[in-house]
C-alpha positions, 0 to 999 in steps of 0.5 A, a space after each residue: 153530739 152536743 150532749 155527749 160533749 157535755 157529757 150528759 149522755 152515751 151516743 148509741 146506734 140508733 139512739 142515745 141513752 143518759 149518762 149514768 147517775 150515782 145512783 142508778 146503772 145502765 143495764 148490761 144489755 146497753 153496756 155491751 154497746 158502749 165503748 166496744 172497740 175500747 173494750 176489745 183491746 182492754 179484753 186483749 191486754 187482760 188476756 195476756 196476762 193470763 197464763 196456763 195454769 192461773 186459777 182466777 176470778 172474773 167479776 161481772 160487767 162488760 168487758 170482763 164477758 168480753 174478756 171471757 171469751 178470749 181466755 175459754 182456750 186456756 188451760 186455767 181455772 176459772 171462777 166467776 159470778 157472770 152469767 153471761 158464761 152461760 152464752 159462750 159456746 164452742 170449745 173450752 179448755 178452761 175449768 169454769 165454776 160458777 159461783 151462787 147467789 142472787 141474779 141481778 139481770 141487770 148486770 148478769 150477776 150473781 152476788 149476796 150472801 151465798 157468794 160472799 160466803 163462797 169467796 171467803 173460802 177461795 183464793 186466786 193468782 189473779 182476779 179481773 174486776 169490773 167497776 162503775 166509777 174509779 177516782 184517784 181520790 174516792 177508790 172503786 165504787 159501784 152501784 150496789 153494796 153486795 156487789 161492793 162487798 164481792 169485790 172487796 173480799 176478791 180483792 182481799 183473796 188475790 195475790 193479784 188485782 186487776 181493774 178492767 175498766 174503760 177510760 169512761 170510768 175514770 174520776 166518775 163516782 157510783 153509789 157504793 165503794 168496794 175499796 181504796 185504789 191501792 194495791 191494784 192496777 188497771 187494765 184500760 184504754 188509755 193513760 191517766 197521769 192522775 190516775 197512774 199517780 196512784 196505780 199502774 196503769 196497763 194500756 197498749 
């Protein structure tokens, strides 16, 4: 418990894990686990800005696969570079393509040239992005460049950007940054008077 207040590690159940560094990340296999109920409710606020008809982009990460699961019954299109597509069963009303590119199984990705390639030929209505690290100062980082670039150029071909980000991201600085905190709001758990100084904040 000390640790965690100090902020050097994530409590799970049945152990801890360490904080994440700028260098390195957590697998998405621990993420799953970190800050559920959090995440729920960001997937729950995003899921309503969805409307039958949107074309968008979901990104990799967590919440977004949570995220996934709430927006299958809609009459949308849907692109995406999260594998974590390929668990989700039952019935699904959406369109749901699948973009190429090199995995990263450690945060069920796909990302690299082939689905920089891809991106720059699509557009959307709105795009739901993950990131590791949002500051007021220093923008949307994360931990490599190809997932940096992905994100960048999603960013460029929306009409509009959400972040979906639990409170644990905020003002923590990963490796790579994707792009300034401009233009974009954040879907998230709580306010942040830093923050929302910058960009809309959605909470409930």
């Amino acid at each position: 418990k000390e640790l965690e207040k100090n902020r050097k590690i994530e409590s799970l159940s049945g152990g801890a894990v360490k904080k994440i560094s700028t260098i390195g990340e957590i697998p998405i296999t621990m993420r799953n686990t970190l800050h559920s109920e959090k995440k729920e409710k960001i997937a729950d606020i995003a899921a309503n800005l969805i409307k039958d008809g949107d074309t968008i982009y979901l990104d990799s990460g967590s919440t977004c696969s949570i995220l996934f699961k709430k927006i299958l019954g809609k009459k949308i299109t849907i692109y995406t570079s999260n594998t974590d597509i390929f668990s989700v069963s039952g019935e699904i009303l959406a369109e749901v393509i699948i973009l190429g590119g090199k995995f990263n199984p450690m945060n069920s990705s796909l990302s690299g040239s082939l689905t920089e390639n891809l991106l720059k030929n699509l557009y959307f209505n709105k795009s739901f992005l993950g990131a590791n690290g949002i500051d007021e100062k220093l923008g949307v980082t994360t931990p490599t460049i190809e997932e940096a670039n992905k994100k960048r150029l999603v960013k460029e071909h929306s009409d509009q950007v959400y972040l979906v980000c639990d409170s644990s991201k905020f003002h923590n600085l990963s490796n790579v940054k994707a792009f300034d905190l401009k233009d974009v709001a954040i879907v998230s758990d709580k306010t942040d008077d830093k923050i929302s100084e910058k960009v809309s904040l959605i909470v409930k």
